[in-house]
C-alpha positions as CSV (number, residue, x, y, z in Angstrom):
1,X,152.5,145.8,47.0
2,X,150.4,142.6,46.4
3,X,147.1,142.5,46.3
4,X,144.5,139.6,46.9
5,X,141.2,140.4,45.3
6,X,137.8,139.2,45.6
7,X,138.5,136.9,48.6
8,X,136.2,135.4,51.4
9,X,138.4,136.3,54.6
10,X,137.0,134.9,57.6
11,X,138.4,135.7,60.6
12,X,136.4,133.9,64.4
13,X,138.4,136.3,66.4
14,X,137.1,139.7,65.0
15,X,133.5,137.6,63.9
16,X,134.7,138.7,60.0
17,X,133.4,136.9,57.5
18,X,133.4,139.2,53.7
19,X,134.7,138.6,50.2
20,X,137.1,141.6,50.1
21,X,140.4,142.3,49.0
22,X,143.8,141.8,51.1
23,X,146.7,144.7,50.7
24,X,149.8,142.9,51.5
25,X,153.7,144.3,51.5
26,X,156.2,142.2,52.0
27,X,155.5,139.8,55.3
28,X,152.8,142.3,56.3
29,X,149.0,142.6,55.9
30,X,148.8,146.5,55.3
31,X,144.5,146.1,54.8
32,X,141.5,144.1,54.7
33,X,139.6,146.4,52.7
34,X,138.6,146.9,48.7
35,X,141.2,148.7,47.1
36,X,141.2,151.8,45.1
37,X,141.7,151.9,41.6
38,X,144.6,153.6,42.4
39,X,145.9,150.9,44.2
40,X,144.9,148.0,42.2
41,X,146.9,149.8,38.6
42,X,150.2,150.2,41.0
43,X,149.8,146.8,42.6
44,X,153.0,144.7,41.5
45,X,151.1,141.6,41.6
46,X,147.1,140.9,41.4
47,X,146.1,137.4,43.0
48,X,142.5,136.5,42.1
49,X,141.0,135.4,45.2
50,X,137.5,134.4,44.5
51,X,136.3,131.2,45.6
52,X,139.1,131.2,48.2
53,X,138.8,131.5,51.4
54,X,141.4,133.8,53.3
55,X,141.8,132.9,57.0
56,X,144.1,132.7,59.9
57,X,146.4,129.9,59.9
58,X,144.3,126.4,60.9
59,X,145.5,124.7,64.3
60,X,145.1,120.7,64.3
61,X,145.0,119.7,67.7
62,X,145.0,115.8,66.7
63,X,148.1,114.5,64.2
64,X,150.4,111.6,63.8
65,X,153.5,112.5,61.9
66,X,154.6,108.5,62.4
67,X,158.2,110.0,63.6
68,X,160.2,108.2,65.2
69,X,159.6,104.4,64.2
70,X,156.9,104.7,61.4
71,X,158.5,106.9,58.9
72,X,157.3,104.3,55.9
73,X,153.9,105.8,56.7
74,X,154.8,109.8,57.3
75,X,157.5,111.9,58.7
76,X,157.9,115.2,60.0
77,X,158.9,116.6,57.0
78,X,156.0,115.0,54.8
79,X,153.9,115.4,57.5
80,X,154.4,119.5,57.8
81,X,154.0,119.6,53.9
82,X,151.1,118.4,54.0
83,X,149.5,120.2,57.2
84,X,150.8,123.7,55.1
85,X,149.1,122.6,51.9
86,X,145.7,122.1,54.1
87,X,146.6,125.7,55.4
88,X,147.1,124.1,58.7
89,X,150.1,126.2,60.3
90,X,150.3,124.5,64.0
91,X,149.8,120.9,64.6
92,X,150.2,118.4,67.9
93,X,151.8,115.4,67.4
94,X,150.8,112.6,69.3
95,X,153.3,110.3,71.1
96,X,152.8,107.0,70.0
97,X,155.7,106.5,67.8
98,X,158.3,103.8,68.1
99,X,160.1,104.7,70.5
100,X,156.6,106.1,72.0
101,X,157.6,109.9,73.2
102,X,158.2,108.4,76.6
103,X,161.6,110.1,77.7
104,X,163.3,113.6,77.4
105,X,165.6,112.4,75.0
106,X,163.0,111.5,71.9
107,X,160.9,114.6,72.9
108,X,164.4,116.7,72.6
109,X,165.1,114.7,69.4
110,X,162.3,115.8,67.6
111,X,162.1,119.5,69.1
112,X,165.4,120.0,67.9
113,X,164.0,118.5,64.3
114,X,161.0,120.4,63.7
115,X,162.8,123.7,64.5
116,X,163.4,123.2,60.7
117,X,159.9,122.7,59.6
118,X,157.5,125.1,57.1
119,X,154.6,124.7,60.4
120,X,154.7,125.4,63.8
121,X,155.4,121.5,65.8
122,X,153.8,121.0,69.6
123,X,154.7,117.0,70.4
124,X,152.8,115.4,73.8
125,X,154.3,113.1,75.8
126,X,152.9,109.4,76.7
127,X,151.0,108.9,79.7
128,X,152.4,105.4,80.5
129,X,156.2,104.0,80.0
130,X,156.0,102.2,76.6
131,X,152.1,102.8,76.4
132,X,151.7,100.0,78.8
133,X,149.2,101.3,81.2
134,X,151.3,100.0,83.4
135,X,153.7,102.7,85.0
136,X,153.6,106.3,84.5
137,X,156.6,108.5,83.4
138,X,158.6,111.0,84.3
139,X,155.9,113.7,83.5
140,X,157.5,116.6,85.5
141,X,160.6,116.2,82.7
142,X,159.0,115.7,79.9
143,X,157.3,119.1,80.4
144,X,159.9,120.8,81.5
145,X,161.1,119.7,78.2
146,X,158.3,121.2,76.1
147,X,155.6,118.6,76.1
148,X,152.7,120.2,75.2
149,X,150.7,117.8,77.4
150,X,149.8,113.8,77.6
151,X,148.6,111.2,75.9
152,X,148.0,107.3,75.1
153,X,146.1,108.2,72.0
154,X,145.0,105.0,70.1
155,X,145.5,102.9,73.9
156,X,142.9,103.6,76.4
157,X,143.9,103.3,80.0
158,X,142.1,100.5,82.0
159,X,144.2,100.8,85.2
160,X,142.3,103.5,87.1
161,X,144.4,103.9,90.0
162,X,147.2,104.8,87.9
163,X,145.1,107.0,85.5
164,X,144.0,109.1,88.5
165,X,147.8,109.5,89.9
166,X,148.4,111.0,86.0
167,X,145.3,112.9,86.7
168,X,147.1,114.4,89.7
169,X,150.2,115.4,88.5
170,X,148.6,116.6,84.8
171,X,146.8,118.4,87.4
172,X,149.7,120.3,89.5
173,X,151.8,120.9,85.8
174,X,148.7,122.4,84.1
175,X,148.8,120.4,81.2
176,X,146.4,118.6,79.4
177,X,145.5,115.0,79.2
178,X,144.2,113.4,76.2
179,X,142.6,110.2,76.1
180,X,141.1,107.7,73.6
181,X,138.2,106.2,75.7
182,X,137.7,102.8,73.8
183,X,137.6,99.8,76.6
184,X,138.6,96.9,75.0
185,X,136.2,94.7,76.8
186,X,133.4,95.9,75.1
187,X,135.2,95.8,71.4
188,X,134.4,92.6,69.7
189,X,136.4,93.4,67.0
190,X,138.3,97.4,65.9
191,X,136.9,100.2,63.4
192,X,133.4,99.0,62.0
193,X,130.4,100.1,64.7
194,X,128.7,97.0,66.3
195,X,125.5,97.1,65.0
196,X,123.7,96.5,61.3
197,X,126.7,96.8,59.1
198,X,128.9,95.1,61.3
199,X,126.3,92.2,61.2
200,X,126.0,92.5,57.0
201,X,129.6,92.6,57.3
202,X,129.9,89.2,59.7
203,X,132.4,91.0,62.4
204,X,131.6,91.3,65.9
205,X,132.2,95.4,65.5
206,X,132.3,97.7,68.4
207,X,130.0,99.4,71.0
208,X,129.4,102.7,71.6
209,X,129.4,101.8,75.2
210,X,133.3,101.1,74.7
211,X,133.5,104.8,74.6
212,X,131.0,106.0,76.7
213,X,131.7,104.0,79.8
214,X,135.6,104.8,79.7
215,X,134.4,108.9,78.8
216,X,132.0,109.0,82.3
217,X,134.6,107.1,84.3
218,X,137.2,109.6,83.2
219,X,134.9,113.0,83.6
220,X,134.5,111.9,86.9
221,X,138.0,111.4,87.9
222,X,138.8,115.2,86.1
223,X,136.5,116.5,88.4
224,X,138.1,114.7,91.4
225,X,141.8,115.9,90.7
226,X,140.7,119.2,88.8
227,X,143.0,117.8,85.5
228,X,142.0,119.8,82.1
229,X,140.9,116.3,80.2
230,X,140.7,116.3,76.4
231,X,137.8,113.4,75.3
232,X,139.7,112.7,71.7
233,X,137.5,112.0,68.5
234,X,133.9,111.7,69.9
235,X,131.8,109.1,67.9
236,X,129.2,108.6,70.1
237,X,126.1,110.5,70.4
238,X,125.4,109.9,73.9
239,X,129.4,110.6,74.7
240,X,128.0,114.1,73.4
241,X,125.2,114.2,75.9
242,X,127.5,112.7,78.5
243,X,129.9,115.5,78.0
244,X,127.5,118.1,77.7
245,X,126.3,117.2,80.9
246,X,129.7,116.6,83.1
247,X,130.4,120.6,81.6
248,X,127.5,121.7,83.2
249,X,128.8,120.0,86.2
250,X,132.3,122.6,85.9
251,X,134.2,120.3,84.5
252,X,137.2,120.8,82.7
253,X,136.8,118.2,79.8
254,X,137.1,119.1,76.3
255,X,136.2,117.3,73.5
256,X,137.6,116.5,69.9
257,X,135.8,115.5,66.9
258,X,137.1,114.6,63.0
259,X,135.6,115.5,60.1
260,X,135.3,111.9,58.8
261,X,132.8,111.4,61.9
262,X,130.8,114.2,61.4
263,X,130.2,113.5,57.6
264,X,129.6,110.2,57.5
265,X,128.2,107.2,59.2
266,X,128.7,103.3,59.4
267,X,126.9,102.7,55.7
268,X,130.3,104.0,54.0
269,X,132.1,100.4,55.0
270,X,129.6,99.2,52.7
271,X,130.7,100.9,49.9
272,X,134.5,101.4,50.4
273,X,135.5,98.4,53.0
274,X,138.4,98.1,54.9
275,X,139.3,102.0,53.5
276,X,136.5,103.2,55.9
277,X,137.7,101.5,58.7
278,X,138.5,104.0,61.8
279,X,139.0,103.8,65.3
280,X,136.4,104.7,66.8
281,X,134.4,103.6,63.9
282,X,132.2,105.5,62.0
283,X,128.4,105.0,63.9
284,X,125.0,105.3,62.9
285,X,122.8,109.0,61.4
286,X,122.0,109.8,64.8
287,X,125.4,109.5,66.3
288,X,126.3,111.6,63.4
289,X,123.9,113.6,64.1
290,X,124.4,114.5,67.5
291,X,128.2,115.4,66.8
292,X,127.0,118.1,64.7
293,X,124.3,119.5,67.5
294,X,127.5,119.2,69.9
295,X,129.7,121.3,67.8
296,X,127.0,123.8,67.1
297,X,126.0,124.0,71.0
298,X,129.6,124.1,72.0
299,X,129.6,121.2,73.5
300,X,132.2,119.9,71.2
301,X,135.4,122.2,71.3
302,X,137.7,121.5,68.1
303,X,137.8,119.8,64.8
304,X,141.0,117.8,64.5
305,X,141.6,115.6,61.7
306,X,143.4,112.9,63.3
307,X,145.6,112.6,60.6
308,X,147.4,108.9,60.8
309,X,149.0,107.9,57.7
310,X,148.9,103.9,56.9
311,X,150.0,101.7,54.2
312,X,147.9,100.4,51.6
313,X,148.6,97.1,52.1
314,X,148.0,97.8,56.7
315,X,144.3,99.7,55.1
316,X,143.5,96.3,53.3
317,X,143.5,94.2,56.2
């Protein structure tokens, strides 16, 4: 028997949170208790556990593994290291690779690759045929072939006839659709908040009402066709209020937020450049802010990291 000693095992399910030990035999948890003396002069092996935390395994909702097409930046395999060395032991991988995960034949590809991997793999599927916007696919396939649900993530979709027709069918499969709600049209130029920094900084930068017009619009059609919409890495404050509000209204929309929004604010561009660029940018104290009082209200649903590997040399520009 192994023994963990002295660790903080925290547990949202049960509501545990203790510094204890953990009794452990072979692949099986035998107690979350202190052990005896006893116990602890039999143990075959004594891992000191304080200052660690002990916890279920850590789901990421929000990942790009950059496979197929990108695998300079990340690959599965990579990828999966690194989500097990976070403790992160199911992640979703987003679709827009090269090929994008448009057809059953790159979702089957990389199914029948991560069946290999140290963490649990969920992919999505695209929305649109080539992330176009401009035609949908075959979504009925591509969850019959294990898509996990839908998503454009990093292309927001302008067309809204065609959105609501994915809407629809999303709707009838039961899967989720997740969306990154950034209208170009109001984007002067990507990842630096239009505002004070973006003026030191002499870019255009981007509104927050880039976000917050596409999230309303897209609320609204969810409640229409009764879809399960995912609102990916919220930025804005008033996208919080907006959300808050259309939940209120029974509303199936969920909402994301990373942990670089949440801890810091436009200011860091100032200090590391192009390094804290992000789409959506990083906004102002208030916006962050507000993402806190919507994660501790509820009104914010997961923490994802939105891990997206990139060059050095694609960071610097």
């Amino acid at each position: 028997m192994k023994i963990i000693t002295n660790a903080r095992v925290m547990d949202p399910e049960s509501q545990r949170d203790e510094v204890t030990d953990i009794l452990v035999e072979g692949d099986e948890i035998l107690g979350i208790r202190q052990a005896t003396e006893q116990e602890l002069s039999k143990a075959e092996e004594i891992i000191q556990g304080q200052g660690l935390i002990a916890a279920p395994g850590l789901v990421d909702a929000h990942v790009h593994f950059r496979d197929p097409g990108f695998t300079y930046k990340e690959d599965i395999y990579t990828g999966a290291r690194a989500a097990a060395a976070g403790g992160v032991t199911t992640v979703i991988c987003m679709a827009n690779t090269k090929p994008a995960v448009d057809s059953v034949e790159t979702l089957t590809d990389l199914i029948n690759r991560e069946k290999e991997l140290p963490v649990h793999v969920m992919n999505t599927a695209t929305v649109t045929k080539g992330l176009k916007g401009e035609e949908l696919t075959d979504m009925e396939a591509l969850a019959a072939s294990g898509a996990v649900g839908f998503t454009d993530d990093g292309i927001p979709i302008i067309d809204v006839k065609l959105l609501m027709e994915a809407f629809q069918k999303a709707a009838d499969l039961d899967l989720p659709i997740s969306l990154h709600e950034e209208d170009p049209a109001l984007v002067g130029s990507f990842g630096v908040n239009q505002g004070q920094v973006a003026e030191k900084l002499g870019v255009p930068g981007a509104s927050h009402l880039a976000e917050e017009t596409l999230a309303a619009r897209d609320c609204l059609l969810a409640k229409e066709s009764g879809v399960r919409l995912d609102i990916q890495h919220v930025s804005s404050g008033v996208t919080v209020d907006i959300i808050r509000f259309m939940k209120q209204q029974g509303i199936r929309v969920y909402a994301e937020v990373t942990p670089t929004h949440f801890s810091f604010t436009e200011d860091l561009l100032l200090e590391k450049g192009t390094l804290a660029k992000v789409n959506p940018p990083l906004r102002t104290a208030w916006d962050r802010d507000k993402l806190v009082e919507g994660l501790q209200d509820g009104t914010i649903d997961m923490i994802v990291t939105d891990h997206a590997p990139h060059t050095m040399e694609e960071k610097a520009d």
